[in-house]
C-alpha positions in Angstrom: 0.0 0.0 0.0 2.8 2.4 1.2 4.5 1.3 -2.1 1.1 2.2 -4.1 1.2 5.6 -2.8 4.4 6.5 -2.9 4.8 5.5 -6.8 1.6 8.0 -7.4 3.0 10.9 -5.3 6.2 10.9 -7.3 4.8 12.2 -10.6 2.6 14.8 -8.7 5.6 15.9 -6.8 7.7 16.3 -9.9 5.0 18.3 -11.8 4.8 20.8 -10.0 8.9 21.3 -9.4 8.7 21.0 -13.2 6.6 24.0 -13.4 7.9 25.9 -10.8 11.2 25.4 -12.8 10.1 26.3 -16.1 9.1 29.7 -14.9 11.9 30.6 -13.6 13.9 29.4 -16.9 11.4 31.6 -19.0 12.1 34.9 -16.3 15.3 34.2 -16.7 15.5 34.3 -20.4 13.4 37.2 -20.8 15.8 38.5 -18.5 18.7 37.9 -20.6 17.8 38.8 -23.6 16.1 42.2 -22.9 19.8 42.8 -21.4 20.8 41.4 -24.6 19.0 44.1 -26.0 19.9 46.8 -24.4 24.0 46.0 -24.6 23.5 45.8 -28.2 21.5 49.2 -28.5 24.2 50.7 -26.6 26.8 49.6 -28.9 25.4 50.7 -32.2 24.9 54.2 -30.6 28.2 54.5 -29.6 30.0 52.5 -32.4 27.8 54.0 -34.9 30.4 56.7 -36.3 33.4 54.1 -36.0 31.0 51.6 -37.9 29.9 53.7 -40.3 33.9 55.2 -40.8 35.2 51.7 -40.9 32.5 50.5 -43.8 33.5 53.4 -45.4 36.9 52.9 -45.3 36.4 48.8 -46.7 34.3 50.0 -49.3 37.3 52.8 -50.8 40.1 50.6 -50.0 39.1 48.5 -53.2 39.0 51.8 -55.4 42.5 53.2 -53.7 44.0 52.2 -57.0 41.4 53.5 -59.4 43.9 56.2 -59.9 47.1 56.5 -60.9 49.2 58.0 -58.2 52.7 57.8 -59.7 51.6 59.0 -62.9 49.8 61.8 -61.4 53.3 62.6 -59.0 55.4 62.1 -62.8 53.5 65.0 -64.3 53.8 67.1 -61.2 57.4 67.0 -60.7 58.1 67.9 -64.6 55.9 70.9 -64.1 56.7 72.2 -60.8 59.9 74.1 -62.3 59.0 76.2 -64.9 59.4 79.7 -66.1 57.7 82.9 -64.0 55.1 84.3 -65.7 55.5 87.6 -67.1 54.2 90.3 -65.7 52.5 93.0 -68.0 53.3 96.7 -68.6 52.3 99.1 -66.0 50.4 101.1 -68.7 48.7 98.2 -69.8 47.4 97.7 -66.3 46.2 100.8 -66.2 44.2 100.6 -69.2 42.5 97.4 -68.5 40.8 99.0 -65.0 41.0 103.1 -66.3 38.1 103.9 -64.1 40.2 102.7 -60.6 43.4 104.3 -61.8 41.0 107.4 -62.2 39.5 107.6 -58.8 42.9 106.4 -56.9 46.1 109.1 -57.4 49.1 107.8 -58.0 50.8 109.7 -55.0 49.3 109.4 -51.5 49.7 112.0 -48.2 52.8 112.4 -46.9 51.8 112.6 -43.1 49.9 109.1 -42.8 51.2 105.5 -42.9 47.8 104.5 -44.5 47.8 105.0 -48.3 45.2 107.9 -48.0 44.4 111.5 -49.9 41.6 114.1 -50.7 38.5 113.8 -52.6 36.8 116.8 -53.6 32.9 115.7 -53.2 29.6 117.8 -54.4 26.0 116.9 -55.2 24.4 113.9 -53.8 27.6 112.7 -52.3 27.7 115.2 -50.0 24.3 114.8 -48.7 24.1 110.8 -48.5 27.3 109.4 -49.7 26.3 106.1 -49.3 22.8 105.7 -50.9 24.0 104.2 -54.5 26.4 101.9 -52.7 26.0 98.9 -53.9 27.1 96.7 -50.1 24.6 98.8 -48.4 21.5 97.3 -49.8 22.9 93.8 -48.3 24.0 92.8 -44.6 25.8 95.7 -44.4 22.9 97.7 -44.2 22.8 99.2 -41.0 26.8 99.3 -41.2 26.2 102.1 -43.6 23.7 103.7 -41.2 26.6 103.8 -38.6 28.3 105.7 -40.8 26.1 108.4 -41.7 26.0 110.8 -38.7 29.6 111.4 -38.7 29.8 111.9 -42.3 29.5 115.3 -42.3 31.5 115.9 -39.0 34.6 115.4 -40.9 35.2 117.0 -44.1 37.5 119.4 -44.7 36.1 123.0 -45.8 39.0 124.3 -48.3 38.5 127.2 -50.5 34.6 127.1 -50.8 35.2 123.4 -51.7 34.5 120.1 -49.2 36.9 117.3 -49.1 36.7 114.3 -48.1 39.7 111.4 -46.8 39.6 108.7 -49.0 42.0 105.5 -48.0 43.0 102.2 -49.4 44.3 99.5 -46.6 47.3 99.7 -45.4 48.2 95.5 -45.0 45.7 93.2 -46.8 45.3 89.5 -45.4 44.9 87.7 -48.2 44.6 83.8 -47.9 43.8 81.5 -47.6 40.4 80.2 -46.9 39.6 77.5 -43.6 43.2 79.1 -42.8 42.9 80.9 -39.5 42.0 84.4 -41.5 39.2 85.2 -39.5 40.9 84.9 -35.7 43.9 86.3 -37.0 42.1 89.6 -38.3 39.4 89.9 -35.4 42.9 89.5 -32.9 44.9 91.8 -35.2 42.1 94.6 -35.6 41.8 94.6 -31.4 45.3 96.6 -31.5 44.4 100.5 -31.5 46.8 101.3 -34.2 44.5 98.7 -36.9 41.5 100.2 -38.7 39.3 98.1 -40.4 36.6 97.7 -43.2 33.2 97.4 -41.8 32.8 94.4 -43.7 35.4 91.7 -42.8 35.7 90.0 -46.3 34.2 92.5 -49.0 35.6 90.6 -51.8 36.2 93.2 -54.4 39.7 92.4 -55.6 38.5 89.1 -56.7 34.9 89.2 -58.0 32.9 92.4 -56.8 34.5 94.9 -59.1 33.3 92.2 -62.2 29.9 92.4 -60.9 30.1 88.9 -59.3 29.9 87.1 -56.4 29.6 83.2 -57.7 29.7 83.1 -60.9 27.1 80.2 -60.8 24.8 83.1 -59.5 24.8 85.5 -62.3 26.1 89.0 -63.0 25.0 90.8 -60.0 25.6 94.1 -60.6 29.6 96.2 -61.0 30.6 97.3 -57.9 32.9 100.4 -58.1 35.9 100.8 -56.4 34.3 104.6 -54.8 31.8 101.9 -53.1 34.4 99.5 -51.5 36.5 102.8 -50.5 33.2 103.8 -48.5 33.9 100.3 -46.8 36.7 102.3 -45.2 34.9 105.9 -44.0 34.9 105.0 -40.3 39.1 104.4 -40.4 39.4 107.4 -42.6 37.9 109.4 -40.0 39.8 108.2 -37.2 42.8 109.3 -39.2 41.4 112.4 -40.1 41.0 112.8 -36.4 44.3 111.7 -35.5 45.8 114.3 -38.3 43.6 117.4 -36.3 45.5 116.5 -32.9 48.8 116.6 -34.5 48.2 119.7 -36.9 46.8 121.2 -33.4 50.0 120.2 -31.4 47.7 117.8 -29.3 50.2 115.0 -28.6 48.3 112.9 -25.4 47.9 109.9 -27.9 51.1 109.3 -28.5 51.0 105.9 -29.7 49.4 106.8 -33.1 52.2 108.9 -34.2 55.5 107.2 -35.5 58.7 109.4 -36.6 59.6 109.0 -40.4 62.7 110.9 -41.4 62.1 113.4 -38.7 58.4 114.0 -39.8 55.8 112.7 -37.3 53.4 110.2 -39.5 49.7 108.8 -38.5 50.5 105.4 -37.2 47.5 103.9 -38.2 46.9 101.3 -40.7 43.8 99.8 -42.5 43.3 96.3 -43.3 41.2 94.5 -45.1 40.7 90.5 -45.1 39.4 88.7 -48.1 40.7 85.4 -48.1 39.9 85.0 -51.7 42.5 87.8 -52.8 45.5 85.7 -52.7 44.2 82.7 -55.5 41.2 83.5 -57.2 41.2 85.2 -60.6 38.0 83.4 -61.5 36.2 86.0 -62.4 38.6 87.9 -64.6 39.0 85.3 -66.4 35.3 84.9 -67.3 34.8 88.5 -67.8 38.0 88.3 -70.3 37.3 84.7 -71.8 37.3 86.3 -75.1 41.2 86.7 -74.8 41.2 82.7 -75.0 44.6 83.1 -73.2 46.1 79.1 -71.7 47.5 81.2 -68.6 45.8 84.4 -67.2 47.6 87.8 -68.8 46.6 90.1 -65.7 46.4 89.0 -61.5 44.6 90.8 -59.1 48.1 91.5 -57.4 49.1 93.6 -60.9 46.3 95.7 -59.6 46.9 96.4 -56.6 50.7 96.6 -56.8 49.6 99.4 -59.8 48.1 101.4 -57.1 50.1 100.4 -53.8 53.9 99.2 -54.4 54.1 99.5 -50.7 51.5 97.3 -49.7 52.0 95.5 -47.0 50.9 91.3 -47.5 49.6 88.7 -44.7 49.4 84.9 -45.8 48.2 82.4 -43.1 48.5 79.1 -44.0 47.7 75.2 -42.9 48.7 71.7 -44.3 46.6 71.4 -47.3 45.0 68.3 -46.8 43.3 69.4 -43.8 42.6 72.6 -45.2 40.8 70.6 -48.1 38.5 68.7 -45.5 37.8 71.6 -43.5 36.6 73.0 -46.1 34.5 70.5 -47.1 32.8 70.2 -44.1 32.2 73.7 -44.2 30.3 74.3 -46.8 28.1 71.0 -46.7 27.1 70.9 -50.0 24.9 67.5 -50.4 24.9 64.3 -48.2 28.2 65.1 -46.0 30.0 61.9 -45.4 33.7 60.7 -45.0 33.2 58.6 -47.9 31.4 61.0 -49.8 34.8 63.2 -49.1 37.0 60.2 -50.8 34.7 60.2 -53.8 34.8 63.6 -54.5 38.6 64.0 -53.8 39.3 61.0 -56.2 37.3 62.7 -58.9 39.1 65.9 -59.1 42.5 64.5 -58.7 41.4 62.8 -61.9 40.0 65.9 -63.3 43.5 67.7 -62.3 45.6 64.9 -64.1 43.3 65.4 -67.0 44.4 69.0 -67.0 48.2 68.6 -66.8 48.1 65.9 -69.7 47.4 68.6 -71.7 48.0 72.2 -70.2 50.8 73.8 -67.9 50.3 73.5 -64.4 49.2 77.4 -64.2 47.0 77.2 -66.6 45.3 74.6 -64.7 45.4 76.4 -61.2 44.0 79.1 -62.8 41.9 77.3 -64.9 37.8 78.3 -64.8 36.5 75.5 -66.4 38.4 72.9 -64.1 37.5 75.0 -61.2 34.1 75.1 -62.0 33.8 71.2 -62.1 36.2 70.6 -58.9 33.7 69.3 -56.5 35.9 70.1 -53.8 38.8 73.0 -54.3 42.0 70.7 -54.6 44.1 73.9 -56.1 43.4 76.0 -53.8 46.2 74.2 -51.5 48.8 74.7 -54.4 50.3 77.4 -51.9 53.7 77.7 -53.7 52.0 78.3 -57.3 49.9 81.3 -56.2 52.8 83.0 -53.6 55.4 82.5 -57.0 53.1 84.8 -58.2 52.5 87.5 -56.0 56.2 87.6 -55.6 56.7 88.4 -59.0 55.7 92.0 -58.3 55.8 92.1 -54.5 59.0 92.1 -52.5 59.5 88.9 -50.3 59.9 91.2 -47.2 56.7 92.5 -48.2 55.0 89.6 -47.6 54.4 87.9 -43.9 53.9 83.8 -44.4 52.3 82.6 -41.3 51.2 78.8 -40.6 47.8 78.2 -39.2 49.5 75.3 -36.6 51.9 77.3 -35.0 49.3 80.0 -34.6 47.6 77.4 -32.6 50.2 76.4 -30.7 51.6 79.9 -29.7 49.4 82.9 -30.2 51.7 85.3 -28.5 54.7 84.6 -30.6 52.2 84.7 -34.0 50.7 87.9 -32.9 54.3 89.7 -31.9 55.5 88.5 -35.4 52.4 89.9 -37.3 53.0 93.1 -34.8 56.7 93.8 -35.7 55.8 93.3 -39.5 53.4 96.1 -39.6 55.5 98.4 -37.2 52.9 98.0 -34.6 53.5 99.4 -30.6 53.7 96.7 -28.4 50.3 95.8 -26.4 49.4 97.1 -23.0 49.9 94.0 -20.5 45.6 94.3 -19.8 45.1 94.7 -23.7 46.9 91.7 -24.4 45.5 89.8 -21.9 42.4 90.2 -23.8 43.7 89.5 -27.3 44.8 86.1 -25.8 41.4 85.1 -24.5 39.0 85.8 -27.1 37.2 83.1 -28.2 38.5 81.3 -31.1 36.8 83.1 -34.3 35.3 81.0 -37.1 36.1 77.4 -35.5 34.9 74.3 -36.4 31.1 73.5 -35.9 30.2 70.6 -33.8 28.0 68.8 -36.1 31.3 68.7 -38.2 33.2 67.5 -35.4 30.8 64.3 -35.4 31.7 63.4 -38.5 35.0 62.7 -37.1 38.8 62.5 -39.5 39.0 61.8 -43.1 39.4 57.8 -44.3 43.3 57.2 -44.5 43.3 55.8 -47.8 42.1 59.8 -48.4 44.6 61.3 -45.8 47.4 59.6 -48.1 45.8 60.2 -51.5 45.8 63.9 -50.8 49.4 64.0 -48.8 51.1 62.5 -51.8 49.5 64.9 -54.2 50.5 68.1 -51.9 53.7 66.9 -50.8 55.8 68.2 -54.0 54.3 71.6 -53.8 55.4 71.6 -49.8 58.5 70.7 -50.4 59.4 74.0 -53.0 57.1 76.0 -50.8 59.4 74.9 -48.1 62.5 75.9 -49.7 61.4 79.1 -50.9 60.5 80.4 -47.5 63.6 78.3 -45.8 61.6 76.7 -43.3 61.0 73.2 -43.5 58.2 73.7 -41.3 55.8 74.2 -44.1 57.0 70.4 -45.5 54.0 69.8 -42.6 56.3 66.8 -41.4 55.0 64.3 -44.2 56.3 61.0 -44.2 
């Protein structure tokens, strides 16, 4: 009997253990795999970007090849030495722009460092000099409304005639773009002695005056060189004040005044910062296509040197391959990717070794159809090519060369070096202070950030296409610093 019951109590016994087991297992599991769940989420969040980079990076390592590289360095090295381009006749500068050489004298006032003299002004001008001016109209707007009240407060009242100070920058910062331009000027313009435009980058050099601003945008409308001179009313007036103290014999601000072969001179100079000045003769060149030339006949710096010989010349550089992706990101033109960076890199390196095939290398630097179809602005890096050219009408110790990386890494020692170029005073101790803790100007945006450092197979693409323009750049400025340490 005992036996009986014990057999049927065994099976009810394990039934119930069997159940009370199987929930636990099924807990468990759900357990498990919910923390599954949640370990994998949290990996594809934060291995997304390195994911995403290193797909990116499989999928171009097959097309590394797809171009090539040696081929593309062979045609570079036989055109890196060639002959310098010959720079026209003065007189036939001054007939291409007669209008500028009109407005501009040839000889400036003795008594101020700034390139500045008298205009004689009647009519409208001399009621609301700025309403035909063609940057008012824009963001500069209420710029020009700044300007107004004291327009009248500072013309000179000579023989029944009024005058006005007219002045052309003193030092010109011109390149190159995603450079460090925009720090250096807003650090540079904090020193009393600096006057600047009211509009940081007005671009007239380069495209303005041709009635442009993109080409791809259309003919916008001629901007004359009276209405980028407006640009520079509020420095011309602080001059003109400085000149009244001294004609006066005021002499509290001394710091303004320098000594010049025993005559006391207006220490204060004018910049102006388009970044665009130093490579871009775009525009020119469409305006002039009809002189089919292969390599331009006329650069903005013929212009400029025409009307200033003593101009004064900033250059901030960087190592060209970042300066390329920098770029990039910045404008963020289409579906931004690292990959998408690789693609449209290969594609113009092919476009450029297209080019040399079959023109010189200046011809394609300077080159508007190839510019137009460069998806991202490979030539712009070509450092060496465009500063060959400014030197062959500007002295080399007219020109400052500065590298964006050791700006970075010592500001002081940048800024003193930019200072004893332009014969600036030393900073007061508080001044300087605040020059060295401004915020960084024009830095990169976070969303770029993200995005996180080219593909390598790019990095090295880009570095062996540079590195034979470093290397002359380097030895023209005898500093292997600008070699940007390449392997």
């Amino acid at each position: 009997m005992s036996k009986t019951l014990n057999i049927k109590l065994v099976p009810v016994l394990s039934l119930t253990n069997l159940r009370r087991i199987s929930k636990v297992k099924v807990m468990s599991f759900l357990m498990v795999l919910t923390l599954t769940f949640l370990i994998m989420a949290s990996f594809n969040l934060s291995g997304n970007k390195k994911g995403q980079h290193s797909r990116a990076a499989a999928e171009v390592s097959s097309k590394k090849n797809s171009i090539d590289m040696k081929q593309v360095m062979k045609i570079i090295h036989s055109e890196l030495e060639y002959t310098p381009r010959k720079v026209p006749d003065e007189k036939d500068v001054i007939e291409m722009e007669p209008h500028l050489f009109s407005v501009v004298p040839r000889h400036f006032l003795p008594g101020v460092k700034s390139p500045c003299w008298y205009e004689e002004i009647s009519g409208e001008h001399s009621t609301d000099p700025y309403k035909n001016n063609r940057y008012c109209p824009s963001t500069s707007k209420t710029l020009c409304d700044k300007m107004r009240p004291n327009f009248h407060k500072h013309l000179q009242h000579r023989d029944g005639k009024l005058f006005r100070l007219r002045c052309l920058p003193y030092f010109y910062i011109i390149g190159q773009p995603k450079c460090g331009t925009t720090d250096l000027h807003s650090r540079l313009r904090r020193h009393p002695q600096v006057q600047y435009s009211i509009i940081k980058e007005p671009q007239w050099w380069t495209r303005r005056r041709f009635g442009y601003i993109h080409i791809k945008d259309g003919f916008k409308g001629i901007v004359r060189v009276e209405d980028y001179l407006d640009l520079f009313d509020l420095a011309a007036q602080h001059i003109q004040e400085e000149m009244n103290r001294n004609s006066s014999g005021e002499h509290h601000i001394t710091q303004t005044f320098v000594t010049q072969g025993g005559t006391k001179v207006v220490n204060v100079l004018k910049v102006e910062a388009s970044p665009s000045t130093m490579w871009d003769n775009m525009a020119w060149s469409y305006v002039h296509r009809d002189r089919k030339e292969s390599e331009p006949g006329f650069l903005t710096q013929d212009f400029i040197h025409t009307l200033q010989p003593g101009a004064k010349l900033i250059i901030i550089l960087r190592d060209p391959v970042e300066r390329l992706y920098s770029e990039y990101l910045y404008f963020r033109t289409g579906k931004t990717s690292v990959k998408d960076f690789h693609e449209k890199t290969m594609r113009c390196l092919q476009l450029f070794q297209s080019c040399l095939s079959e023109q010189s290398l200046r011809s394609c630097v300077y080159n508007r159809s190839l510019h137009d179809s460069m998806l991202v602005r490979l030539h712009v890096g070509l450092y060496v090519v465009f500063l060959l050219d400014w030197l062959t009408v500007f002295h080399r110790d007219q020109i400052l060369v500065l590298r964006l990386e050791d700006y970075s890494a010592d500001l002081r020692a940048t800024l003193h070096k930019a200072f004893d170029f332009l014969g600036l005073s030393p900073l007061s101790v508080e001044l300087e202070e605040e020059v060295m803790k401004k915020q960084v100007s024009n830095s990169r945006r976070m969303t770029d950030r993200d995005l996180g450092p080219m593909l390598p197979a790019t990095r090295d693409l880009l570095r062996d296409f540079y590195q034979p323009f470093n290397r002359k750049l380097a030895s023209l400025l005898d500093n292997n610093a600008f070699l940007w340490s390449y392997p």
